[in-house]
C-alpha positions as CSV (number, residue, x, y, z in Angstrom):
1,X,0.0,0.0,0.0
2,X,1.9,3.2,-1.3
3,X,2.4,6.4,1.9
4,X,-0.6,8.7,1.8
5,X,0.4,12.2,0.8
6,X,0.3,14.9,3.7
7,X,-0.3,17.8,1.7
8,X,0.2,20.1,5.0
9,X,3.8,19.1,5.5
10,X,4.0,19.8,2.0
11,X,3.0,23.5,2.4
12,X,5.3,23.9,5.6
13,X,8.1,22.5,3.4
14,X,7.3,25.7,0.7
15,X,7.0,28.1,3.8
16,X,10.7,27.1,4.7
17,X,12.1,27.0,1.5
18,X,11.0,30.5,1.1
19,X,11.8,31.7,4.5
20,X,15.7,29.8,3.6
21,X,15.7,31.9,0.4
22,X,15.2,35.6,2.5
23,X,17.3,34.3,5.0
24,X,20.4,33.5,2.6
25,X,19.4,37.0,0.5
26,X,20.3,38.8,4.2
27,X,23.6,36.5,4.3
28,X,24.0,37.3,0.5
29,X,23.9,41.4,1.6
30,X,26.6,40.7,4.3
31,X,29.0,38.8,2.6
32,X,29.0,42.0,-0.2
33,X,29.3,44.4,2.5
34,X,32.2,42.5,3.9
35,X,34.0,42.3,1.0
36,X,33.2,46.6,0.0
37,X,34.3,47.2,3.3
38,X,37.1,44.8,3.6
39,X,38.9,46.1,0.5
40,X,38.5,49.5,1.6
41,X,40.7,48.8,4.8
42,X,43.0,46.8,2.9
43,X,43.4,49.9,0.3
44,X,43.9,52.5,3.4
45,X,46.2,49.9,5.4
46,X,48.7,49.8,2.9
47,X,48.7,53.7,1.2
48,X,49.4,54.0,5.4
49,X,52.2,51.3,5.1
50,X,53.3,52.5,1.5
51,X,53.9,56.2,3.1
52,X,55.5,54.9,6.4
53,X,58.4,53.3,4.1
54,X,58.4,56.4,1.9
55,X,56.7,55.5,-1.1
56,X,53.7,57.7,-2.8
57,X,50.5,56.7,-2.3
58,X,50.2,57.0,-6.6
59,X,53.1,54.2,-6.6
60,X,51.8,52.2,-3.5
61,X,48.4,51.6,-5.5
62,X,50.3,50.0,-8.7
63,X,53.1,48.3,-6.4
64,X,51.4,47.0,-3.5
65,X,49.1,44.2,-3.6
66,X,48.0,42.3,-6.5
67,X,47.0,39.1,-4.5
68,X,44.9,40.1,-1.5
69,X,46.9,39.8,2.0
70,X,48.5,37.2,3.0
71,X,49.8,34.9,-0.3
72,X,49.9,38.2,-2.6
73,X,52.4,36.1,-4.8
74,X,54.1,38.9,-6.3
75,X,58.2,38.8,-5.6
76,X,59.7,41.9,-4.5
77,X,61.4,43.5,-7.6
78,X,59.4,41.6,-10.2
79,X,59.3,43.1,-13.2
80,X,55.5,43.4,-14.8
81,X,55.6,40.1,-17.0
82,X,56.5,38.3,-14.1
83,X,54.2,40.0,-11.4
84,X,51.5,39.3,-14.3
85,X,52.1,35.4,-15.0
86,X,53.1,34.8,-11.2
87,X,49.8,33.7,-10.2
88,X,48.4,33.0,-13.3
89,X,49.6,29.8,-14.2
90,X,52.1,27.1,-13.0
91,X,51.5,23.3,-11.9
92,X,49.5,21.7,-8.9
93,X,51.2,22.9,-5.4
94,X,53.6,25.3,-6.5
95,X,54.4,27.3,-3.3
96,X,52.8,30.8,-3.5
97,X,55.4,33.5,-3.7
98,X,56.8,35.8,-0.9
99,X,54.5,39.6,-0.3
100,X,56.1,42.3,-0.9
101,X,57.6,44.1,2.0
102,X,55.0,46.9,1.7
103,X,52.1,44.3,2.2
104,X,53.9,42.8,5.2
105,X,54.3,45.6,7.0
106,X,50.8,46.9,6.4
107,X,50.3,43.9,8.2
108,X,52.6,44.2,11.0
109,X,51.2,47.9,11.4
110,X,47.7,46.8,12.2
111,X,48.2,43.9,14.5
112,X,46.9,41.5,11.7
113,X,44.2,44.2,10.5
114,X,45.4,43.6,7.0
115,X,45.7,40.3,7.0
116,X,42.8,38.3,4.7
117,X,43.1,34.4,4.0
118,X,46.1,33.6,2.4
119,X,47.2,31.0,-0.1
120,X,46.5,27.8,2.6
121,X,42.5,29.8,3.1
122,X,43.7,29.8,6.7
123,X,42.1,32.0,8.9
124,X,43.7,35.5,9.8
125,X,43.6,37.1,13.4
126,X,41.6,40.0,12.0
127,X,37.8,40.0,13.3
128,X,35.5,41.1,10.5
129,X,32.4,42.0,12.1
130,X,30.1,41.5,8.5
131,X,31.3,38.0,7.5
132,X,31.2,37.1,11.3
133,X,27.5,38.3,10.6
134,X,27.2,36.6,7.4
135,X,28.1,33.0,8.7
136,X,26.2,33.1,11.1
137,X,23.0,34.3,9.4
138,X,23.8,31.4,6.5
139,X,23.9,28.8,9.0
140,X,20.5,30.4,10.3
141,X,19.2,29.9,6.8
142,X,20.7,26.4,6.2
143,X,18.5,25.4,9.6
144,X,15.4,26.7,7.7
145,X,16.6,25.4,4.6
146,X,16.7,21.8,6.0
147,X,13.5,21.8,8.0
148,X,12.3,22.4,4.3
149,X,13.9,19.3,2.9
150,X,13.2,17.6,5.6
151,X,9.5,18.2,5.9
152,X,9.2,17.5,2.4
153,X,10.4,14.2,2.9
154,X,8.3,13.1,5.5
155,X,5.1,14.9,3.5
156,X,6.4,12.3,0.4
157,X,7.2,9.6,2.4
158,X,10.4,9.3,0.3
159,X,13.7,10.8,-0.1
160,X,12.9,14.7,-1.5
161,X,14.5,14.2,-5.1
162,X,12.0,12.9,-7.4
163,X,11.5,15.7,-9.4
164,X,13.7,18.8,-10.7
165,X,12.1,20.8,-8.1
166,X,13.6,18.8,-5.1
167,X,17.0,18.0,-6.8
168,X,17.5,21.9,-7.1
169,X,16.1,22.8,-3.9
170,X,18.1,19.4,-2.0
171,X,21.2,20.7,-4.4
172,X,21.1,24.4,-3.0
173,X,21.0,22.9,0.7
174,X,24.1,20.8,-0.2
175,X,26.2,23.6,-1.8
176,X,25.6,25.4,1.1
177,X,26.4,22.9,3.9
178,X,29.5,21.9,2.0
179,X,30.6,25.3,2.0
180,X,29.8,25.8,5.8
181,X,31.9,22.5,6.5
182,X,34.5,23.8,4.7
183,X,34.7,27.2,6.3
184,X,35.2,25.3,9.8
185,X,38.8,24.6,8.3
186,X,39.8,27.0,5.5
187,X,38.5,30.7,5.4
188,X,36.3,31.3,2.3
189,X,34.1,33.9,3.6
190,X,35.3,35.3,0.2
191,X,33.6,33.0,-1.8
192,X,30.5,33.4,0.1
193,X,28.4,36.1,-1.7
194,X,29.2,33.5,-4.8
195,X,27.9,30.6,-3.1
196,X,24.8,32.2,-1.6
197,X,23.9,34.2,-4.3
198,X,23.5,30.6,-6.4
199,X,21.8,29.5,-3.6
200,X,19.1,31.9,-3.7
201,X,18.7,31.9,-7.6
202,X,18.5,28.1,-7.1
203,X,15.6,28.4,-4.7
204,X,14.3,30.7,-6.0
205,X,14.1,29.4,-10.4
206,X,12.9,25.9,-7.9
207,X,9.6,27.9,-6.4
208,X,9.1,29.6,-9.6
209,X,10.2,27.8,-12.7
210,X,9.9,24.4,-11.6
211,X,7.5,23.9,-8.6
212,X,5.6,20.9,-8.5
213,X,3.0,19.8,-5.6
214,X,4.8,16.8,-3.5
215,X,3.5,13.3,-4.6
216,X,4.6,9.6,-4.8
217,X,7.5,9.1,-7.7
218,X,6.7,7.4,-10.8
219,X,7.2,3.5,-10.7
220,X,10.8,3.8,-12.7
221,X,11.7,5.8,-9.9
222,X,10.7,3.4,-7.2
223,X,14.3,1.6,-6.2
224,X,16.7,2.5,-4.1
225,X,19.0,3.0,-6.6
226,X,17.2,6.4,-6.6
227,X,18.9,6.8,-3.3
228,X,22.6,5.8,-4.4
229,X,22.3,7.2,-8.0
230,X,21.1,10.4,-7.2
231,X,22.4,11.3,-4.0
232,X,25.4,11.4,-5.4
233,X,24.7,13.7,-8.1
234,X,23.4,16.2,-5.2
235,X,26.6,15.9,-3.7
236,X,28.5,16.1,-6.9
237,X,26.8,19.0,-8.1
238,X,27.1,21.2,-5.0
239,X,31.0,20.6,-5.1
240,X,30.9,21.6,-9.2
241,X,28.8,25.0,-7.7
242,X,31.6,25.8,-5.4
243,X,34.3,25.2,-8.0
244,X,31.9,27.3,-10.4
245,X,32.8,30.1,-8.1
246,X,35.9,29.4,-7.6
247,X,37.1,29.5,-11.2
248,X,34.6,33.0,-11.9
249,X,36.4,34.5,-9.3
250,X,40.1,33.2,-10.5
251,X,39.2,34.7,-13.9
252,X,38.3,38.5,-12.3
253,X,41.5,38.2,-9.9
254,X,43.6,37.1,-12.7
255,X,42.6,39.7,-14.6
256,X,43.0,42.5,-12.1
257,X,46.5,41.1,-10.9
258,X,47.7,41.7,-15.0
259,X,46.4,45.1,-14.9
260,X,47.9,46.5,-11.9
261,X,50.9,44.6,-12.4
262,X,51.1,46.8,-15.6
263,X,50.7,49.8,-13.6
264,X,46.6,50.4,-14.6
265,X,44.4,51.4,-11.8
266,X,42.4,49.1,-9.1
267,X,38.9,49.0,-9.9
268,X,38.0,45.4,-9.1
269,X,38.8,46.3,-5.5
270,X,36.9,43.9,-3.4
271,X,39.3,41.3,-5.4
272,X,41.8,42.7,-2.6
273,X,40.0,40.0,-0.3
274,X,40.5,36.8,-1.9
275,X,43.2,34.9,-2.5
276,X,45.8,34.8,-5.6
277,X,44.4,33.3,-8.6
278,X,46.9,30.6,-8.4
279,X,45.6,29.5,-5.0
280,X,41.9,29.9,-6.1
281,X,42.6,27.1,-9.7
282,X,44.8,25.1,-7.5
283,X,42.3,24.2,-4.4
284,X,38.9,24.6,-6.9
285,X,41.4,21.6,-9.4
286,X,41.7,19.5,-6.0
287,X,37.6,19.8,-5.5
288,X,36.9,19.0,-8.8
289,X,39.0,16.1,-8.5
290,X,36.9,14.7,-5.8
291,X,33.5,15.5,-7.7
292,X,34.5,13.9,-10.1
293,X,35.0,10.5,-8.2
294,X,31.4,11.3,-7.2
295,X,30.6,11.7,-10.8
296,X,32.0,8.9,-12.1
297,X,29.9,6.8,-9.7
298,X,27.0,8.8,-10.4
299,X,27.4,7.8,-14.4
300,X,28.1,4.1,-13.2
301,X,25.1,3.5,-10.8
302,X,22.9,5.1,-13.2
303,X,24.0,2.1,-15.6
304,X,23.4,-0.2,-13.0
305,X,20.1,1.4,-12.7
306,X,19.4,1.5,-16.5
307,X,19.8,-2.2,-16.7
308,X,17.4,-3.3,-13.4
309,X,14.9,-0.7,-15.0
310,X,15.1,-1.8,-18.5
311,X,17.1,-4.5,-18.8
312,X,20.3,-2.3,-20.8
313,X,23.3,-0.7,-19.2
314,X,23.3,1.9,-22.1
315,X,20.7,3.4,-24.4
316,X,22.0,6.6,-26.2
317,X,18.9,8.6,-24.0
318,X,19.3,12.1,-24.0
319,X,20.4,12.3,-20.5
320,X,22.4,9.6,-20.4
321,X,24.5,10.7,-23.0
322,X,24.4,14.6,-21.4
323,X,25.8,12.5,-17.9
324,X,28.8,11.1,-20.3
325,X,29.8,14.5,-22.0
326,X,29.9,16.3,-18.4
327,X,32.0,13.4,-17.3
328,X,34.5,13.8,-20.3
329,X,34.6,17.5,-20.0
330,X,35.3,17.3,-16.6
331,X,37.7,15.0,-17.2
332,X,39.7,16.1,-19.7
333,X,40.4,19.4,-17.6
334,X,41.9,17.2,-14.9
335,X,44.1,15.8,-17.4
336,X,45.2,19.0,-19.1
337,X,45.5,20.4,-15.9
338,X,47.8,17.6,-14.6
339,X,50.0,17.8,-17.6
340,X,50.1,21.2,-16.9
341,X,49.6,21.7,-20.5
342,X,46.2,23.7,-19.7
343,X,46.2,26.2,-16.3
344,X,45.9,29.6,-15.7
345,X,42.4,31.1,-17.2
346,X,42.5,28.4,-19.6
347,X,41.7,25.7,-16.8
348,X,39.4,28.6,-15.3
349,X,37.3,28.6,-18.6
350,X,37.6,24.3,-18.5
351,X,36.0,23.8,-15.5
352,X,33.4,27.1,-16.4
353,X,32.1,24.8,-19.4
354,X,31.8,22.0,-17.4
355,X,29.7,23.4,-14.9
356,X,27.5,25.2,-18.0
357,X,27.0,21.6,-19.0
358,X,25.7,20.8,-15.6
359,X,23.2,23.2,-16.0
360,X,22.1,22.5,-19.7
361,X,21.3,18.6,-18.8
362,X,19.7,19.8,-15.5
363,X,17.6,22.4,-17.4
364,X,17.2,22.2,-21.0
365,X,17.6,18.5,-21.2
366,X,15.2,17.5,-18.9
367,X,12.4,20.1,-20.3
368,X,13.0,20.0,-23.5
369,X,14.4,16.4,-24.7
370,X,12.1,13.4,-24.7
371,X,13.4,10.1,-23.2
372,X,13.3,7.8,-20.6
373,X,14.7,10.4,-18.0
374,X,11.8,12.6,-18.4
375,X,10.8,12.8,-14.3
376,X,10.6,16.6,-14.2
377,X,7.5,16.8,-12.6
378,X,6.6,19.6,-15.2
C-alpha cells in the first residue's frame, strides 16, 4: 500500500524553503558588505604602510598588492611580465610567492588588520564583524533550509528528489552545507556572496520555474538506486557550484592582478580580499578532482540502474549521454591540468564549461528532450 500524501507538510516545506531563500538574500547582503568594506581597509592599510616606508601613495596603489593579503604572490622587484604570469599559471602545489615588503608591513602595522586568507584559506587574526554576521545568518538559513527538505520528505514519504524541483532545492542545501563545513577549516568567507547568491537563484528558479505539488515518484523511480544514483549527483553537483565560483572568481583576480601589475588602476577592489588566482585554480582543481569520483559513480550506478529498470546498461537517452559529456569534459580538464599543459584562465574557462553543462542537462535537457529520464514533474 503506497504512503498517503500529507499535503500540509508539503505547504510547511514551501514556507521554509521561502523563508531559507530571505534568509540566505540577508547572508548574500553581508558577505557583499564584507568584501566593500574589507577592501576598503585593505586599500587604506597599505597607502598607510606605503607612506610609512616612503613610497607615494600613486606608486603604492600599482606596487602593493596584486594578490589580496596574506599569499599576494608577487616577488619583490618583479618586473610586470613576471608579477602578471606569477599567479596566473604554474602546476598543482607550486608554493605561493613571498608579499612584498609593503604588504607585510601593512600587516605588521595593524596587529593583523590587514591580513585576509592567504594561499592555505587559513584563517587570519583579524575579526570582521560583516562576515562574522554573514556565517552566522547562513547557517540560520541552512537550519530553515533543512527543515524544508526535511519536511518535504516526511510529507512524500520518500527521499525529497524525485523531481527537478527537489534536486534543485536538495542541491542548494548541499552547496551550502559543503561550503559551511568547509569554512570550519579554511576561510572562504570570500567566496561566500558566490555561493549564496546561487543559492538563492537556485531556490528561488525551484519555487518559480519548476515547482511541483509533492506526490509519490513514478514506478521507474521506485528503487533505491534512486537513493545511491542520485544522492550522489546532489553531492557532486554542490561541489561543481563551489568550484563554479571558484574559477569566476580566478578569472576577475587574474585579470586584475595583469592590470595592476602593468601599472593600470584598481577598480575590481573587493578582489583585494580573496586569495591569488593561483591558490583559487589550485584548491577549486583538487575539489573538482573529488566531484569527479562522485561523478563517475553517479554515471556508473545510473547504468546499473538503467539495466534493473530496463534491462540495458546503455541506451543513447538524452540524459544519459548529457551524464557522459559532463564526465568527459570534466575530465579532460583534470588531465590538461595535470600535464600542466592547460592552467591559468585556460583551466578557469575548462571547469566554467563543465559546470555550464551541468546546468544545460539539469535544465534544458530535462524540459525539453524526450526520453526515458523525463521525471521533471513539469
Amino acid at each position: 500500500m503506497p504512503f498517503s500524501i500529507n499535503e500540509t507538510m508539503g505547504q510547511y516545506s514551501e514556507l521554509f524553503m521561502l523563508l531559507a531563500a530571505g534568509t540566505y538574500t540577508v547572508a548574500f547582503v553581508a558577505f557583499a558588505w564584507d568584501l566593500a568594506k574589507s577592501s576598503k581597509m585593505l586599500r587604506a592599510v597599505d597607502l598607510k604602510a606605503a607612506a610609512a616606508s616612503g613610497t607615494s601613495a600613486g606608486a603604492a596603489s600599482v606596487k602593493v598588492p596584486v594578490g589580496a593579503g596574506v599569499g599576494a604572490g608577487v616577488r619583490v622587484g618583479a618586473g610586470p611580465a613576471d608579477r602578471a604570469d606569477s599567479d596566473v599559471s604554474g602546476p598543482v602545489g607550486r608554493a605561493e610567492r613571498p608579499t612584498s615588503s609593503v604588504s607585510r608591513a601593512a600587516q605588521g602595522s595593524t596587529t593583523g588588520v590587514g591580513q585576509t586568507a592567504d594561499g592555505g584559506m587559513r584563517y587570519g587574526a583579524e575579526r570582521r564583524a560583516p562576515a562574522r554576521v554573514a556565517v552566522a545568518v547562513t547557517v540560520l538559513g541552512a537550519a530553515i533550509h533543512a527543515a524544508g527538505v526535511i519536511t518535504r520528505a516526511i510529507g512524500a514519504g520518500r527521499v525529497p528528489w524525485g523531481n527537478m524541483y527537489e534536486f534543485l532545492s536538495t542541491g542548494a542545501f548541499v552547496a551550502v552545507a559543503v561550503f559551511l563545513v568547509v569554512l570550519i577549516r579554511r576561510d572562504l568567507r570570500f567566496l561566500g556572496t558566490f555561493v549564496i547568491g546561487l543559492a538563492v537563484i537556485m531556490l528561488v528558479a525551484a519555487s518559480v520555474a519548476f515547482w511541483t505539488p509533492v506526490g509519490h515518484l513514478v514506478p521507474a523511480l521506485q528503487s533505491y538506486w534512486l537513493i545511491i544514483h542520485v544522492s550522489i549527483a546532489v553531492m557532486s553537483s554542490a561541489l561543481f557550484t563551489l568550484t563554479f565560483a571558484m574559477s569566476a572568481l580566478q578569472l576577475l583576480q587574474s585579470h586584475r592582478q595583469k592590470v595592476v601589475a602593468a601599472g593600470g588602476g584598481d577598480k575590481l577592489g573587493f578582489l583585494r580580499l580573496v586569495p591569488s588566482a593561483l591558490s583559487l585554480e589550485n584548491l577549486s582543481y583538487r575539489i573538482n578532482a573529488i566531484a569527479f569520483i562522485g561523478w563517475t559513480f553517479t554515471l556508473m550506478f545510473g547504468a546499473i540502474w538503467a539495466e534493473k529498470a530496463w534491462g540495458r546498461f546503455w541506451g543513447w537517452d538524452t540524459k544519459e549521454v548529457w551524464t557522459f559529456v559532463i564526465w568527459v569534459v570534466y575530465a579532460g580538464y583534470l588531465h590538461a591540468r595535470a600535464t600542466r599543459g592547460w592552467t591559468g584562465t585556460r583551466a578557469a574557462w575548462l571547469s566554467i564549461v563543465g559546470y555550464l553543462c551541468v546546468v544545460f542537462n539539469f535544465t534544458i535537457v530535462n524540459q525539453f528532450f524526450n526520453g526515458l529520464h523525463s521525471y521533471s514533474g513539469l
